[in-house]
N, C-alpha and C positions, 0 to 999 in steps of 0.2 A: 636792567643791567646798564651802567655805566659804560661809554664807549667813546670817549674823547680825546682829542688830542693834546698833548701837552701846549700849556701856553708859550710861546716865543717872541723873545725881542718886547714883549707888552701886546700884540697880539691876542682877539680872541681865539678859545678853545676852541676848535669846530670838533662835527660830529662823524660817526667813522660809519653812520650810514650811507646807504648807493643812491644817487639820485641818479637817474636812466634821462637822457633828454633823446629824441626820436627828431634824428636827419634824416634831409633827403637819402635816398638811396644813393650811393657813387656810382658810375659804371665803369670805373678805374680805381682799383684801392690802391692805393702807398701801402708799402711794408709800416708795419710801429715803428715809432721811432724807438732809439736804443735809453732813453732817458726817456721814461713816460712822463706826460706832461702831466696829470693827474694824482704825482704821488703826493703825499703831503707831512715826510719826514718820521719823525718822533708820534708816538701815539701810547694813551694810556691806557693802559691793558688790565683788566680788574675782574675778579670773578665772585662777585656779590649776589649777583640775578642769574635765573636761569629761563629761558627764554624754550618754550616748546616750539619742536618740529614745523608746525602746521605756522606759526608766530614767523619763525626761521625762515621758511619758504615764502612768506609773504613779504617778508623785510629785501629779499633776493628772486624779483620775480622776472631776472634776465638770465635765471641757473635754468638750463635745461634738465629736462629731465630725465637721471640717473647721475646727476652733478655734475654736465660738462658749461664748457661757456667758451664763446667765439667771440672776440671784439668785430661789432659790427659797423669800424669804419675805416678799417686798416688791416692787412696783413699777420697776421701775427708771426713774431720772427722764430716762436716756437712751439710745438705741440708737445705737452708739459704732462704726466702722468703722476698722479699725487697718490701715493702708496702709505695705509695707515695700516698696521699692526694691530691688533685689536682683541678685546677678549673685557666683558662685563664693564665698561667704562661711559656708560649712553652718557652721564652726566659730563664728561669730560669733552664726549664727541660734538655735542650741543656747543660749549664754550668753545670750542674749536672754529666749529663752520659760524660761527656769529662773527669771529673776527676775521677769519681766512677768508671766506668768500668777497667779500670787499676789498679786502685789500690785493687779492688775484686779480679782481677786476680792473682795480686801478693799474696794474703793472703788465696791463694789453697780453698776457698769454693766453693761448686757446688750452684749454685743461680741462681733466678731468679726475674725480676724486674716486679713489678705492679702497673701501674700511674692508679688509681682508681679516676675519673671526674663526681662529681658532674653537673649532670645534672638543664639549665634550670641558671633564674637569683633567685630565693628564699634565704633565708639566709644562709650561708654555713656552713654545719655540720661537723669537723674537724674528730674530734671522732668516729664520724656513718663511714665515709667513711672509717676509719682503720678498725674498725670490718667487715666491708662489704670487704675488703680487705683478710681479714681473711679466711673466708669463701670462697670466689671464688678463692683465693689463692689455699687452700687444695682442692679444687675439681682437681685440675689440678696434684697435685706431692701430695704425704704424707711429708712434710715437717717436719724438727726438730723443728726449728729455725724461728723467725718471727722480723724483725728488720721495724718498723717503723719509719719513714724519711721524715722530713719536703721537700721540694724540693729545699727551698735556705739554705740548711746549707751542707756544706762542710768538712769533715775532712782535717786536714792539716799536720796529720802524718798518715801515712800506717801502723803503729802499733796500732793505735789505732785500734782494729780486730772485723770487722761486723760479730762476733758471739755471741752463748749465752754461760750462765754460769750457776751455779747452783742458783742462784738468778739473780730477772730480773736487765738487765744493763743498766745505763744511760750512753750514747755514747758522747752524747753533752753536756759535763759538764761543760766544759772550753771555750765560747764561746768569742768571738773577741766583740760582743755586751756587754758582761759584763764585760770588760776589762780581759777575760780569767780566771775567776772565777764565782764560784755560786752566783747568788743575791740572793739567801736564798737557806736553808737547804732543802728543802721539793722540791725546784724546779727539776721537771723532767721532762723536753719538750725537743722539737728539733730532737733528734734521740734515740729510744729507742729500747731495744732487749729484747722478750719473750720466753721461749718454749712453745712450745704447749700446757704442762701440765700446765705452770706458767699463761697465759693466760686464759686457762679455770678456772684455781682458782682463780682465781678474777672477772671472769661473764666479761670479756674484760673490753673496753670503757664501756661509760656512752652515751648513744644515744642524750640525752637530754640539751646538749650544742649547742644551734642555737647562732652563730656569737664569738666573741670574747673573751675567757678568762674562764679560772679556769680548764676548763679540764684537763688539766697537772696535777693541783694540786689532784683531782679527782684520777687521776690516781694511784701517789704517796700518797696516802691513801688507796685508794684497794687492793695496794700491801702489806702497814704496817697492816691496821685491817687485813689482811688473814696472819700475822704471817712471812710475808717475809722481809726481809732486801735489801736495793740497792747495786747492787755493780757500781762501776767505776775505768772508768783506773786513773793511774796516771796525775794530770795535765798536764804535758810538755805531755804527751800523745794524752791528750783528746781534745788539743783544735782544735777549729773547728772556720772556718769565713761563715758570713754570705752575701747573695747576699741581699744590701737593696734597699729597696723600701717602695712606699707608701702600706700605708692599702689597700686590695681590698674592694672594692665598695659588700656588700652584707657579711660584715666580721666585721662590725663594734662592738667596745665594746656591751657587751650585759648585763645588771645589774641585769635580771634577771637570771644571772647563779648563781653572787655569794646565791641568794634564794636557789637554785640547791642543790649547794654544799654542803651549811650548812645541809642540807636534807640527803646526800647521804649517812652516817652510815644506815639510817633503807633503803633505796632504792635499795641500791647498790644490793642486791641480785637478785631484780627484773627487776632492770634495766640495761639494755647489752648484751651482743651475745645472750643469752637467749631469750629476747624481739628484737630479731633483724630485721625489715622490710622494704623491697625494693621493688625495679622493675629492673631487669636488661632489658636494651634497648641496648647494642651491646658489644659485647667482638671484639676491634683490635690486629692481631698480629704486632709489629713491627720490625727491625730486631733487634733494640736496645732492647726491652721493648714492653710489653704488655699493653693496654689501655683498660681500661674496666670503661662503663659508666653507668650511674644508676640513673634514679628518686630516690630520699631519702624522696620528699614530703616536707613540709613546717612546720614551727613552731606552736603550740596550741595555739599562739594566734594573 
């Protein structure tokens, strides 16, 4: 797999592998700074090779095991929880932690990764699995920070920074799908970032989107009616490509969402982390990433 950085200025490419160097121990760490010094802009993002597990873990041998990682010479200014959606996508999830784990690394957060898998072949609840993310998320760390992440979207600059702000952040603004711009104003899918307080203020997700479409939108309305504003990074920033593929089988457009939506001003308080109901069937540690599977149950009709 190709993994380089775009050339600049005449500048060689470098490589978007981790080279770990081992200092003394500090007996006084400094916070990170707010500008890590290790990022290294533009990078070129491709998905040619595919790199096994066992490959993966070796390439990343400063990821703890179940996917967490602590910068060991500073502070970190945040405890970052990386919530993935998930359902028959191993090839996707591979091309993922090849280029994310690196690039986390270089951007000093203490994090860690949870592929949350819908269980079983039922319609797939996109939105249920993030709050349910949420929740078994925090059981594990007290987290700040909650970034939700499609599993085929990729950042293509290391600046663009998996943390939060004072308002919640769209990460994936600039996508390679929409020629690196917004298809509309209100769109906020792909990659998003919560705190904990911004999250509980809007009741999360919306449970009630079985199969394809509007949640995003859903979302970026819970955030406006509760009085918050989006931020985003700058375009050259922000963009990000996507791994494509077909529609999954049990994800198909779903007409009764857009009913949903138009719904969701009087619902939205009731509906979400608040009303949140599962079954967890198995928490996996892995050394990249933590798997945690769940019955979510099936649509009302």
């Amino acid at each position: 797999m190709s993994n380089e950085i775009c050339k600049l200025d005449g500048a060689p490419a470098l490589s978007n592998a981790t080279s770990v160097t081992n200092s003394p121990e500090a007996k006084h760490l400094e916070k990170c700074p707010d500008d890590p010094p290790e990022l290294v802009g533009p990078l070129r993002i491709v998905f040619d090779q595919e790199q096994s597990m066992e490959q993966l873990a070796e390439l990343n041998p400063y990821v703890e095991f179940g996917g967490h990682y602590k910068p060991p010479d500073c502070i970190p200014l945040q405890r970052i929880a990386i919530i993935i959606p998930f359902r028959n996508r191993d090839h996707h999830l591979r091309h993922w932690l090849y280029y994310l784990h690196p690039i986390l690394r270089r951007q000093q957060g203490e994090y860690g990764i949870y592929v949350i898998e819908q269980a079983g072949e039922n319609t797939f609840n996109r939105a249920k699995l993030l709050n349910i993310g949420f929740v078994e998320a925090s059981k594990e760390k007290d987290y700040d920070c909650f970034i939700f992440s499609d599993v085929d979207i990729v950042p293509e600059n290391d600046r663009n920074l998996y943390r939060c702000s004072q308002n919640p952040r769209h990460l994936a603004c600039a996508m390679d799908k929409f020629g690196y711009k917004l298809p509309y104003t209100g769109y906020f899918g792909g990659v998003v970032a919560f705190t904990k307080e911004q999250y509980l203020k809007i009741n999360g997700f919306s449970n009630n989107y079985w199969g394809w479409g509007t949640e995003d939108d859903d979302t970026y309305k819970r955030v406006t009616l509760s009085g918050m504003s989006v931020d985003r990074p700058d375009r050259n920033v922000g963009r990000t490509k996507m791994i494509r593929h077909q529609r999954d089988k049990g994800n198909e457009v779903n007409e009764k969402n857009y009913v949903i939506y138009n719904r969701m001003k009087y619902t939205r308080n009731q509906d979400g982390y608040i009303s949140l109901k599962y079954s967890l069937i198995k928490i996996e540690k892995n050394q990249l990433f933590t798997k945690i599977t769940v019955d979510i149950g099936k649509p009302p009709w």
